[in-house]
C-alpha positions in Angstrom: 14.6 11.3 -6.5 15.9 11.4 -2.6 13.4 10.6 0.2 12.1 14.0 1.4 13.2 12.5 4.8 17.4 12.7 4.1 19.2 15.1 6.2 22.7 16.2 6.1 24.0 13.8 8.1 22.3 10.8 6.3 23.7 12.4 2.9 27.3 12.6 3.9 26.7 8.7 4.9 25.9 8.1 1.6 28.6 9.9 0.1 31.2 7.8 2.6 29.8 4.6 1.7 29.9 5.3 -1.9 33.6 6.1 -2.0 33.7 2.9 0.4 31.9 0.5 -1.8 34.0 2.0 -5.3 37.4 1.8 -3.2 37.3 -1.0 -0.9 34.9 -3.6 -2.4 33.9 -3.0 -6.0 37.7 -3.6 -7.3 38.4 -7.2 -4.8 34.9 -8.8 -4.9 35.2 -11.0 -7.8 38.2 -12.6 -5.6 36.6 -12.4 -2.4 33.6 -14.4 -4.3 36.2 -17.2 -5.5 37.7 -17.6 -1.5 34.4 -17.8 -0.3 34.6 -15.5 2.3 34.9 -11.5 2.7 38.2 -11.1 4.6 38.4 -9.7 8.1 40.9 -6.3 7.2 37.7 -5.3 5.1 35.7 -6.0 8.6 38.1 -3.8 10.6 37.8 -1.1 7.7 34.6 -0.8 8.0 34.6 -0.3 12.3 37.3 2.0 12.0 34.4 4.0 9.8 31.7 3.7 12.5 29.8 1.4 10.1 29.1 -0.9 12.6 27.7 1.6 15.2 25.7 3.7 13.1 22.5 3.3 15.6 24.6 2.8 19.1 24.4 5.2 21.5 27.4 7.8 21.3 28.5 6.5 25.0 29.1 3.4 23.7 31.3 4.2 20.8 28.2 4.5 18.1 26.9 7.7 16.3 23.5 7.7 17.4 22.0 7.4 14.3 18.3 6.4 13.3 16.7 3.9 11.3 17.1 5.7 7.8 21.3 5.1 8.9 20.1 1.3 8.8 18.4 1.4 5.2 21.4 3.9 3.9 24.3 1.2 5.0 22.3 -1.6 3.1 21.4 0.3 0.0 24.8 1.3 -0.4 26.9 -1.7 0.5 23.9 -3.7 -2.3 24.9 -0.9 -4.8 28.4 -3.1 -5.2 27.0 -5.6 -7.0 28.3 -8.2 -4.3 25.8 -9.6 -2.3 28.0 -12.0 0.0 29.7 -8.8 0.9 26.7 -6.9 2.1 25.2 -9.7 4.1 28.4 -10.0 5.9 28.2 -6.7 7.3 24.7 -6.2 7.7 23.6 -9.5 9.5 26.5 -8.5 12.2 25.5 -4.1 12.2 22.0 -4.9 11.7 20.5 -8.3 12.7 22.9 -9.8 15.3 24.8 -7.1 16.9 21.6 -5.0 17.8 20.1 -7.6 20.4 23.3 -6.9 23.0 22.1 -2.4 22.6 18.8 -3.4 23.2 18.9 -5.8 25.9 22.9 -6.1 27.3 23.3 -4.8 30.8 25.8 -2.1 31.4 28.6 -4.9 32.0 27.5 -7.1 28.7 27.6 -4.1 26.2 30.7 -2.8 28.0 32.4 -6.3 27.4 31.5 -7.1 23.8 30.3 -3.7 22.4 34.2 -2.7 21.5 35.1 -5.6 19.5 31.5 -5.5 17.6 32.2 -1.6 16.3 35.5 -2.1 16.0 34.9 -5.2 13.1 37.5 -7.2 15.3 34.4 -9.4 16.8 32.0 -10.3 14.4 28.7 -11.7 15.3 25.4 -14.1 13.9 22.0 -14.0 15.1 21.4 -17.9 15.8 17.4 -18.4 15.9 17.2 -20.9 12.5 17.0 -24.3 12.9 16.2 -27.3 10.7 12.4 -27.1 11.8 12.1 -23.4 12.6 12.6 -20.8 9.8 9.8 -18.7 9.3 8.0 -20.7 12.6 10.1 -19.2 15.2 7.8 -20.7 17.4 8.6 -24.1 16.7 12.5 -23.5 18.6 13.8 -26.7 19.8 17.3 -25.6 21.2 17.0 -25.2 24.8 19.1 -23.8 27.5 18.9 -25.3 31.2 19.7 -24.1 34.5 23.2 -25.4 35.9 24.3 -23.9 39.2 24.5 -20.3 38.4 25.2 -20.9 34.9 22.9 -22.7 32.2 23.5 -25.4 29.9 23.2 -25.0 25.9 21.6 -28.1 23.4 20.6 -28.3 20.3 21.7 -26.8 17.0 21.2 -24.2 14.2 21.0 -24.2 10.7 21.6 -21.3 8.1 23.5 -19.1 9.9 25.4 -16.3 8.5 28.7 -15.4 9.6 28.9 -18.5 11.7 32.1 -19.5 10.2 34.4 -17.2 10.5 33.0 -14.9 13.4 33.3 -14.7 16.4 30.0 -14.7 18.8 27.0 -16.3 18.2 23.1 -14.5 20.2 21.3 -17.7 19.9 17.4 -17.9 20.7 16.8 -21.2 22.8 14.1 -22.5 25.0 14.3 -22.3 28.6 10.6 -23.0 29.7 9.9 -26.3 27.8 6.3 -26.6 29.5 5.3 -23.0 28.2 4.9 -21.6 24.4 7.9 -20.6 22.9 6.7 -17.1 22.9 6.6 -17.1 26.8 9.5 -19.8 27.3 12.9 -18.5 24.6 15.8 -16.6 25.9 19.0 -14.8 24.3 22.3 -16.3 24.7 25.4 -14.5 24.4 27.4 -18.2 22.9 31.4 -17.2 22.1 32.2 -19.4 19.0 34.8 -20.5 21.3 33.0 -22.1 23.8 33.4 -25.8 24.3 30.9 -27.7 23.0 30.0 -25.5 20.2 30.9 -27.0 16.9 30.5 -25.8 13.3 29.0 -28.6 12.0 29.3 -28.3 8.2 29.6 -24.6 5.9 26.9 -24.6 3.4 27.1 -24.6 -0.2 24.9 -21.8 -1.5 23.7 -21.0 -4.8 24.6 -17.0 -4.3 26.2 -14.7 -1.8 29.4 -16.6 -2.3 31.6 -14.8 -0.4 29.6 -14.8 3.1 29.6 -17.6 5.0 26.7 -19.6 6.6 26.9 -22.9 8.7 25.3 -25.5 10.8 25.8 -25.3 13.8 25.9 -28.0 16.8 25.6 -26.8 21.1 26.6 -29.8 22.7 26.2 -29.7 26.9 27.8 -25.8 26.1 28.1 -24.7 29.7 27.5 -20.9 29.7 27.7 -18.3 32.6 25.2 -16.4 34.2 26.2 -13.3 32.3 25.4 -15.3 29.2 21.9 -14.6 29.6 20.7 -11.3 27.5 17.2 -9.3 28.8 15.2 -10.9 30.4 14.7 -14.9 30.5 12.0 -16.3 28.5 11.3 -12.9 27.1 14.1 -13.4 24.1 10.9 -14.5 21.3 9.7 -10.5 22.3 13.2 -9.3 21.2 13.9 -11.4 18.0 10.3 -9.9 16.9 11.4 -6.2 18.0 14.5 -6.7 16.1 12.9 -8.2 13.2 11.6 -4.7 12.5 15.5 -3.6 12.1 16.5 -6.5 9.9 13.4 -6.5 7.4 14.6 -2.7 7.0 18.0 -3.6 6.5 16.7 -6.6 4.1 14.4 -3.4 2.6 17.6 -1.2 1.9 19.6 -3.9 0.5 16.5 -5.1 -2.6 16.3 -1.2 -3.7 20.4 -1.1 -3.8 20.3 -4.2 -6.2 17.2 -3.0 -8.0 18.8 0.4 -9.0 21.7 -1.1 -9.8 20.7 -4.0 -12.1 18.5 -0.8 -14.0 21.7 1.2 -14.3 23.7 -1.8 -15.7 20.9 -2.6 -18.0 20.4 0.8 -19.2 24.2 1.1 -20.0 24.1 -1.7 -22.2 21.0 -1.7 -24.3 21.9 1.8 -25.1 25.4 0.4 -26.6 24.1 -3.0 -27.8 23.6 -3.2 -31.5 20.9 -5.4 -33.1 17.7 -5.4 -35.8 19.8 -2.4 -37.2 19.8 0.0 -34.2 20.1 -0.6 -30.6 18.4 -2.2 -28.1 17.2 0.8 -26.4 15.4 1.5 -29.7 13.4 -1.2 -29.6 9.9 0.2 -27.8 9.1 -3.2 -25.9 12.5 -2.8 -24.1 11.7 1.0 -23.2 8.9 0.4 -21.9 9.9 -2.4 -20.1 12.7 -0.5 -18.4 10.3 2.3 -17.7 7.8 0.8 -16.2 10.8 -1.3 -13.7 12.3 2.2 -12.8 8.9 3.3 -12.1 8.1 0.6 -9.9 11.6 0.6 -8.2 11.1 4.4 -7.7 7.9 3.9 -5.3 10.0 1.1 -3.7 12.5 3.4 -2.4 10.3 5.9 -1.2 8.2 3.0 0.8 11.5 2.2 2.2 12.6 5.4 3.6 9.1 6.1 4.6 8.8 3.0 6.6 12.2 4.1 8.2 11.2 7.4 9.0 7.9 5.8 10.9 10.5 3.7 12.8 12.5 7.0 13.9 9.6 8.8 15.1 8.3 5.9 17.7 5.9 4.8 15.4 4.3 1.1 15.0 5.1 -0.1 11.4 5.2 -3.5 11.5 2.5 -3.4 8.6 5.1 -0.9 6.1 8.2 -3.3 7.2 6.1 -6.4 6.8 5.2 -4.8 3.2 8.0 -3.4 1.8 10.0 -6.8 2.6 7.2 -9.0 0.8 6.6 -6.8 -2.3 10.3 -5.3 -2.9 12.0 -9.4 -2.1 9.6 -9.8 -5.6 10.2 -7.0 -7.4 14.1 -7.5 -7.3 13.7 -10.6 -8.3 11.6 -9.8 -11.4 13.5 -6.7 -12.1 16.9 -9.2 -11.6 15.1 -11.1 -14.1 14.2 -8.8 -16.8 17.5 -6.9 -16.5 19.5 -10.6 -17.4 17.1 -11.3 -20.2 18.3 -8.3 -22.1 21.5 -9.0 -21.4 21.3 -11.9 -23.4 23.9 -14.5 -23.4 26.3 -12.5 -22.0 24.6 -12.2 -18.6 24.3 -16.2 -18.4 28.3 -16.0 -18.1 29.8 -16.1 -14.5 32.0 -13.1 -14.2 29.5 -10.5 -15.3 28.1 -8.8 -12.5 24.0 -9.1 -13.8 24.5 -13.2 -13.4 25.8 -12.6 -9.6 23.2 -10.9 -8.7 20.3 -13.2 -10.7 21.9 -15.8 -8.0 22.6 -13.8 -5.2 18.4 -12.3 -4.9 16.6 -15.0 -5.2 17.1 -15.4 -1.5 14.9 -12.3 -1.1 11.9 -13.9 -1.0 12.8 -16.4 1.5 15.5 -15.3 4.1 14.6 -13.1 7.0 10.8 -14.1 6.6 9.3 -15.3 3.4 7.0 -13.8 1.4 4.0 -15.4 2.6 5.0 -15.1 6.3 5.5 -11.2 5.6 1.7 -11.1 4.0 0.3 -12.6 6.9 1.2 -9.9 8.8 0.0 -7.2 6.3 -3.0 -8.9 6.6 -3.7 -9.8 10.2 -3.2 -5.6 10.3 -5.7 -4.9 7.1 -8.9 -3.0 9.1 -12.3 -4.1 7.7 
């Protein structure tokens, strides 16, 4: 059932990213998941498409798009089956890249914003640290005045894409006497830059093929120019963009739910056992019903939410929902979907084991699920 809210241009996006996905990623993946990382022609592939610039402005390259482009992108790239994949792209279209449109001055975006469509510079949104996940209060990279430059310390932890990109927007404190939400700024930080060091890659349980790093600033001297918005206002931005990622994060747990369903439904309607198959077995109907059901509602909560976003309006309550409910409910439907696999979706290879990996992350990264319901409830009327 499509969103009542799809136009013709958001349809022929899905129908582009679909032939995408079924061309371009579904056939190298399993490969791509072995090398640990998704390569950089894929990258370019996908900027040569527009992919990356779906909500730029036209003038700078982009289509112009609105937030239902955002949750489109991530449901589709999540329909692959390969979540390292889909991170890769989404964290630079939809999480990192966004902070130089909404704050960059007319020289920054002109400077970076052809590289960043184009896939050839791809970039991580740098506000984790060891101490400060969820808390993004608790920031303890700083950034100090020096000359007419400033002066980079500290160091980051979890960040995606910070291996093998290219630019780094890192959130650091530059009023250490005030609150963080009064004293953090942006940093445009070139992976290049001396004194930036990848400190380790990180082992992760799933999304095999992205890459995410510690990272180290040590006396990184920056330029003027380096600054993005306005100092000490950068805590503002990481919460504006929050809404944008939390939608992408949205898009990308209904891609996964519909297509663990649609693998699932495929084989318990082939799988022989008790004399029949396991589709005939009522428990597993209804089971299967009642996910699709649930996974149904999701998807329409989803587009909703975006469609509030499009029109101007405040939904930090819908994003702040739909992240914490539908980061479960791919989990549990992950879940179910393995269990009637059976033994066969315990074995690496199969695409159900993948993804029981890849979404467990779901209810932790990009604001856990207990962060998220404190802000449904702080916005619950009496």
């Amino acid at each position: 059932m499509d969103p009542v809210h799809l136009k013709e241009e958001h349809r022929m996006l899905q129908d582009q990213l679909r032939r995408f996905v079924a061309e371009e990623i579904v056939p190298h993946g399993e490969r791509w998941e072995e090398e640990e990382m998704v390569p950089r022609a894929l990258l370019r592939k996908m900027g040569d498409l527009g992919f990356f610039g779906l909500r730029v402005a036209e003038e700078y390259g982009g289509s112009g798009m609105d937030a239902i482009a955002t949750v489109i992108l991530a449901e589709e790239l999540a329909r692959s089956t390969f979540g390292g994949v889909t991170i890769t792209a989404t964290v630079h279209s939809d999480m990192a890249s966004p902070h130089l449109f909404n704050a960059g001055t007319e020289e920054q975006i002109r400077q970076w914003a052809p590289g960043i469509l184009s896939g050839e510079t791809i970039g991580s949104i740098a506000v984790t640290e060891a101490e400060a996940g969820s808390d993004v209060q608790n920031i303890r990279t700083s950034a100090r005045r020096d000359g007419n430059g400033w002066v980079l310390d500290g160091g980051k932890m979890f960040i995606t894409n910070a291996v093998h990109g290219e630019v780094y927007f890192v959130a650091a404190r530059t009023d250490p006497d005030a609150k963080a939400s009064r004293g953090t700024s942006i940093f445009i930080v070139p992976k290049a830059a001396k004194g930036v060091e990848v400190v380790r890659k990180l082992d992760k349980m799933g999304w095999r093929s992205s890459d995410t790093a510690q990272l180290a600033f040590d006396s990184v001297k920056l330029p003027a120019d380096a600054l993005l918005g306005e100092e000490n206002r950068g805590f503002y931005a990481i919460m504006k963009n929050f809404q944008t990622e939390r939608l992408s994060a949205a898009g990308i747990y209904i891609g996964e739910i519909d297509t663990a369903l649609r693998l699932t439904l495929d084989h318990v309607k082939t799988r022989r056992a008790f004399g029949g198959t396991l589709w005939g077995q009522q428990a597993v109907r209804q089971r299967l019903a009642m996910l699709a059901a649930q996974a149904e509602a999701a998807r329409q909560l989803v587009y909703h939410t975006a469609w509030l976003d499009s029109q101007g309006v405040n939904c930090v309550k819908e994003v702040s929902m739909a992240k914490a409910w539908i980061g479960e409910l791919v989990n549990q439907t992950v879940y179910a979907c393995q269990q009637f696999h059976g033994g066969s979706g315990y074995m690496r290879g199969t695409a159900i084991e993948r993804m029981a990996r890849d979404v467990r992350i779901h209810t932790i990264g990009g604001g856990a699920t207990e962060v998220m319901l404190e802000e449904v409830a702080k916005r619950m009327e009496p």
